[in-house]
C-alpha positions in Angstrom: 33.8 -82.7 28.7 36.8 -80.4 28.9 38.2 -79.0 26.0 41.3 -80.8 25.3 38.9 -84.1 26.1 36.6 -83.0 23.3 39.6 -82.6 20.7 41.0 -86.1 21.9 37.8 -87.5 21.6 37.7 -86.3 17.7 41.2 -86.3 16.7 42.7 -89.5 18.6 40.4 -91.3 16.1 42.3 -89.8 13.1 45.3 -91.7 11.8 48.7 -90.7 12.1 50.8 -88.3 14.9 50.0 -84.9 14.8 50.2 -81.8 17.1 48.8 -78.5 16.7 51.5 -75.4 17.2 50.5 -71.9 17.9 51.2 -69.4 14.9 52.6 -66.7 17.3 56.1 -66.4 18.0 56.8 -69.0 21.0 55.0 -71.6 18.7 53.6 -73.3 21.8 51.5 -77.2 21.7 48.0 -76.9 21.9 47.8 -80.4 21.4 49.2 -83.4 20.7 47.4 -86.6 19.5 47.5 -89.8 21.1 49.6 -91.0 18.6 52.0 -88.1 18.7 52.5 -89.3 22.7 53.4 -92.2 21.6 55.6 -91.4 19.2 57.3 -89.3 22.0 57.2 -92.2 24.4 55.0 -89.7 26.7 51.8 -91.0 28.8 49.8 -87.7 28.4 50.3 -84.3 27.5 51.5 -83.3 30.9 54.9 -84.9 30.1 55.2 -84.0 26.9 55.0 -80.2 27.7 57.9 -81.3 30.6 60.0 -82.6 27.8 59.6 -79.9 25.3 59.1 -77.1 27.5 55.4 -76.9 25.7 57.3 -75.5 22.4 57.6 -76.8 18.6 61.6 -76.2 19.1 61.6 -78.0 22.4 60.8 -80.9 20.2 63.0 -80.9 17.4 67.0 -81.9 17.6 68.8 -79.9 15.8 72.4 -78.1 16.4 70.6 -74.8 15.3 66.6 -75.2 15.7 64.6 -73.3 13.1 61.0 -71.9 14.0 57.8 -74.0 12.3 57.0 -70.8 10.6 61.1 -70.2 9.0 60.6 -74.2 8.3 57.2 -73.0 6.2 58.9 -70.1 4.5 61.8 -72.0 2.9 60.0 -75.4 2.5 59.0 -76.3 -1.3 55.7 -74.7 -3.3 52.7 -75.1 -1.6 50.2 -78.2 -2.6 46.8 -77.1 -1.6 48.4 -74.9 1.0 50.5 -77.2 2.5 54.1 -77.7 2.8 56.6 -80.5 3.4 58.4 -80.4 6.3 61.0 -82.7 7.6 63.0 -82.5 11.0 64.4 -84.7 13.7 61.6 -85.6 16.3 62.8 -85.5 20.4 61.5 -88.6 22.2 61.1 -89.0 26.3 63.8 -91.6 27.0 66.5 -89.5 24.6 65.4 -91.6 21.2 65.2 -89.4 17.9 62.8 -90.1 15.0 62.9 -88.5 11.8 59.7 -87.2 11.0 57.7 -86.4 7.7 54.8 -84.8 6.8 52.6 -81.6 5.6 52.2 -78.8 7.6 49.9 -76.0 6.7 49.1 -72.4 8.7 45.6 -72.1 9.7 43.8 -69.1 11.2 41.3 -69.2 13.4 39.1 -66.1 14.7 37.6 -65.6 17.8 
C-alpha cells in the first residue's frame, strides 16, 4: 500500500475531520481525512487540493487570511501543547462551515 493509503487506512478510522498542514511557510495538506472530504463536499484528495490550491489558507474564508502558524501564536495558553483554533472552513459547492478544534505543531525528523 501507498503511503497516503497506509495513513487513510489508520486515520479514516479516527473520529472527527482532521488534516495535517506542513509547518513550513506555504503550509501545504499532506492529508486530509475522509471525514475532512466530507466536510468539504470533496470525493478524494485530488479535489480538495483543486479547491484549496493544496494550502491551509486556500481553505479558510476570511477577508484577510492568517497563516496556521500566526493563528498558533495569538491563540490562548497552551493545554498540553495544543491550542484552540477557530476559522471559517471553505466547502466545494461555495458552502462555509465554522470550524473548531485543537491544533498543535509537531515535528518530525527524517
Amino acid at each position: 500500500m501507498d503511503d497516503q493509503g497506509d495513513l487513510h487506512r489508520y486515520f479514516d478510522a479516527v473520529p472527527g475531520a482532521f488534516c495535517l498542514i506542513t509547518a513550513d511557510a506555504e503550509e501545504r495538506i499532506a492529508f486530509a481525512s475522509a471525514d475532512m472530504l466530507a466536510l468539504c463536499r470533496c470525493s478524494d484528495e485530488a479535489a480538495l487540493a483543486a479547491l484549496t490550491g493544496g494550502r491551509f489558507l486556500g481553505m479558510v474564508d476570511e477577508t484577510a487570511p492568517l497563516p496556521l502558524a500566526t493563528r498558533l501564536d495569538q491563540a490562548g495558553p497552551e493545554n498540553e501543547g495544543y491550542r484552540y483554533v477557530t476559522f471559517s472552513l471553505r466547502g466545494a459547492d461555495n458552502h462555509f462551515v465554522q470550524v473548531e478544534g485543537s491544533a498543535k505543531r509537531v515535528g518530525i525528523d527524517g
